[in-house]
C-alpha positions as CSV (number, residue, x, y, z in Angstrom):
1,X,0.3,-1.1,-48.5
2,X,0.5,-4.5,-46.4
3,X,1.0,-4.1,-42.5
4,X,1.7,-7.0,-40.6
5,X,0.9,-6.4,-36.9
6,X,2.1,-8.3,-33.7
7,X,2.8,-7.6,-30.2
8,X,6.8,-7.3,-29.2
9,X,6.6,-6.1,-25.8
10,X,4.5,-5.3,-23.0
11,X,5.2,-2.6,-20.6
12,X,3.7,-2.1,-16.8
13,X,3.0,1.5,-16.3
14,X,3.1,2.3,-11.9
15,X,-0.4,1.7,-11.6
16,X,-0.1,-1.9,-13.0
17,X,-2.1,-1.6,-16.3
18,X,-0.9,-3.3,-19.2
19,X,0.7,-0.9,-22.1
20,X,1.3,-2.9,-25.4
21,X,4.0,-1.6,-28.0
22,X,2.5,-2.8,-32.1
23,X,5.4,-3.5,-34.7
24,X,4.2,-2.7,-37.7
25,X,6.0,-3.9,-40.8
26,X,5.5,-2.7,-44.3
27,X,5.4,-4.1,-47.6
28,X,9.1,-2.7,-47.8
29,X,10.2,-4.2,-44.5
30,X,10.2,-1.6,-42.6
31,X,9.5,-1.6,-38.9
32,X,7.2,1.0,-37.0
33,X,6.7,0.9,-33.6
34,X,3.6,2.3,-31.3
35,X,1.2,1.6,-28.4
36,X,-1.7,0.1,-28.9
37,X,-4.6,3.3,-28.5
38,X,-6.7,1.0,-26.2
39,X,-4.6,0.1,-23.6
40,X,-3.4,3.8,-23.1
41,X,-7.0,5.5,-23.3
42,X,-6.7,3.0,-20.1
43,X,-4.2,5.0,-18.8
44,X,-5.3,8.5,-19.2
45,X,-8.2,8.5,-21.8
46,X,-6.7,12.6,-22.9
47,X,-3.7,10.7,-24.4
48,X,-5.8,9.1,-27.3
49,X,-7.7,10.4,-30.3
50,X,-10.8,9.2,-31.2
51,X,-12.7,8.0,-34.2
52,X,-16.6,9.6,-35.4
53,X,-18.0,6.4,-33.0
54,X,-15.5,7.7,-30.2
55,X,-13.2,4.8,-30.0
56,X,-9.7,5.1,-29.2
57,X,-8.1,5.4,-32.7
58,X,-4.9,6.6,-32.2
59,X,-1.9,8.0,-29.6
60,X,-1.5,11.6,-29.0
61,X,2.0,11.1,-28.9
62,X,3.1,14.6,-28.7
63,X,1.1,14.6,-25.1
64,X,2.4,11.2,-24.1
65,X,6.4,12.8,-24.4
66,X,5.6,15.6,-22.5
67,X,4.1,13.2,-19.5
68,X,6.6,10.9,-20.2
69,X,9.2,13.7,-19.9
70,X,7.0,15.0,-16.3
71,X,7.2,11.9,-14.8
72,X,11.0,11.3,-15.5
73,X,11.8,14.7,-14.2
74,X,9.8,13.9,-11.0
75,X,11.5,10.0,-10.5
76,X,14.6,11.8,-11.0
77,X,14.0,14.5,-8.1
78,X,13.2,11.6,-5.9
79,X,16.4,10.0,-6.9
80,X,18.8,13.2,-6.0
81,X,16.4,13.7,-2.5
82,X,17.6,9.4,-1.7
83,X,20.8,10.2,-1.8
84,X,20.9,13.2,0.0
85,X,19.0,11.2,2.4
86,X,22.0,8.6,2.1
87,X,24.8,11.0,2.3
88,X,23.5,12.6,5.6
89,X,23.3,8.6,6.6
90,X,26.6,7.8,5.9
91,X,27.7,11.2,7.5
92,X,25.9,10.5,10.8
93,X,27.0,6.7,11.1
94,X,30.8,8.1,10.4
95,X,30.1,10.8,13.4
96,X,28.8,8.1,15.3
97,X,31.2,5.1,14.8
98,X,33.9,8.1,15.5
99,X,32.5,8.5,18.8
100,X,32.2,5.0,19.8
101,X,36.0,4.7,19.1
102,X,36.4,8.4,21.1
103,X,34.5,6.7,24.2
104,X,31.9,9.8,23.8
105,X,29.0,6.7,23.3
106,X,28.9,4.1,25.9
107,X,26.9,0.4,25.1
């Protein structure tokens, strides 16, 4: 079977290092898409499989979901915190433009 390989993207993980995605296209034409086992044993070195010389051969990509899905759930608790953080904001500039117009506040 013939593979044609190229980069199509290039992804920046939150410590800065470079994650490439492969396209891989058969003789049929059809497109496969992975990361590249190099740049993500840079990441995390447990998220690749290695070959009898210990080079990074391929993905573990059943681990790389489940961090994938750890780290979303934590970006997504940080978003719900923010906007608590906003609402009780908002609710203490309402209070407080409400007492500038009551007189309670004096500039």
């Amino acid at each position: 079977m013939l593979l044609i390989q190229r980069d199509v993207a290039r992804s920046r993980h939150a410590s800065k290092i470079d994650v490439s995605i492969q396209e891989k296209i058969d003789s049929a034409g059809t497109s496969q898409f992975g990361l590249v086992a190099e740049d993500v044993e840079n990441i995390n070195p447990d998220l690749v499989v290695r070959d009898k010389e210990g080079k990074a051969y391929s993905v573990r990509y059943d681990q790389v979901n489940a961090m994938l899905l750890n780290e979303f759930l934590k970006e997504h608790r940080k978003m719900d915190e923010q906007g608590r953080k906003l609402q009780q904001q908002e609710t203490t500039m309402t209070q407080q433009t409400q007492g500038f117009r009551d007189g309670h506040y004096q500039a």
